[in-house]
C-alpha positions as CSV (number, residue, x, y, z in Angstrom):
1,X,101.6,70.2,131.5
2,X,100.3,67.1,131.2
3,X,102.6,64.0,132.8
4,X,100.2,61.0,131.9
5,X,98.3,62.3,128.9
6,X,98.6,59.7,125.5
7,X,98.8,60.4,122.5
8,X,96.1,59.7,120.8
9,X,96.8,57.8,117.0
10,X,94.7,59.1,113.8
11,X,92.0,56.3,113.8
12,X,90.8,57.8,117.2
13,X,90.8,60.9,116.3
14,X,88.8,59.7,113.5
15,X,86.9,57.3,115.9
16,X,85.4,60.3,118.3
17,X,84.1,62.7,115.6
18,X,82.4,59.4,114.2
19,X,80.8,58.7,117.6
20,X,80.2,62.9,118.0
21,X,78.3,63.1,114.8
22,X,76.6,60.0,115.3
23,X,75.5,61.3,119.0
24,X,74.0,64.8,117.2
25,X,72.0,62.2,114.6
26,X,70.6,60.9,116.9
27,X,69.5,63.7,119.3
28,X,68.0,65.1,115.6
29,X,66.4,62.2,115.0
30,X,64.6,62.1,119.0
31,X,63.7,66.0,118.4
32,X,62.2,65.0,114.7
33,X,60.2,62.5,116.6
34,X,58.5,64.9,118.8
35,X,57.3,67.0,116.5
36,X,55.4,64.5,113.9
37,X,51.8,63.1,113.7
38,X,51.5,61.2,110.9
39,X,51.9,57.4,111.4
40,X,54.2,57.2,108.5
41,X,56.1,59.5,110.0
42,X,56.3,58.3,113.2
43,X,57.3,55.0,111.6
44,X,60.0,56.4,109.9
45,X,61.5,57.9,112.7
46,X,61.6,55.2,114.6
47,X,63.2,52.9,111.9
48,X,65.8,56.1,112.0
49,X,66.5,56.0,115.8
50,X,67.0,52.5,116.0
51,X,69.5,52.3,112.7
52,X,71.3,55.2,114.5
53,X,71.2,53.4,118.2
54,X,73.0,50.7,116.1
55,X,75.5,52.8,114.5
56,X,76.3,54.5,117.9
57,X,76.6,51.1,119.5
58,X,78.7,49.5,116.5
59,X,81.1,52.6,117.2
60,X,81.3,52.3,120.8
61,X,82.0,49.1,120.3
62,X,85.0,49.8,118.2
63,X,86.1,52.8,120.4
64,X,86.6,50.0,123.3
65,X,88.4,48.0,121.5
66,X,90.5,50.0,120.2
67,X,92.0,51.1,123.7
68,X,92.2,47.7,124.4
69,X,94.5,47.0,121.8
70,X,96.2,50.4,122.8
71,X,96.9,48.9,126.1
72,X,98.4,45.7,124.6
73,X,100.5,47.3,122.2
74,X,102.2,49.7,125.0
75,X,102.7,46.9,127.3
């Protein structure tokens, strides 16, 4: 039994597997980069890594504040 757990709203819920599958992108797009040789390639996956750095940071940046509001709301 839980005393101090929250309940969490939808748009977390939503929030976390966003930021999951955004995680798994991007440890796909680090394994891609291992494995290819041509400078295209390489290239590409490097454009691919930093779009997905940016999603992951955009996201994480959402996650906080949304407890922040959380916080306010409750108080």
């Amino acid at each position: 039994m839980k005393l101090f757990s929250r309940k969490k709203r939808p748009t977390e819920d939503l929030l976390i597997k966003e930021i999951n599958k955004t995680k798994n992108a991007l440890e796909a797009a680090y394994s891609q980069f291992e494995y290819v040789v041509d400078p295209d390639l390489i290239d590409s996956c490097i454009y691919e890594m930093n779009a997905i750095q940016n999603r992951y940071k955009y996201l994480i940046k959402l996650a906080k504040a949304s407890e922040k509001t959380y916080i306010e709301t409750k108080l």
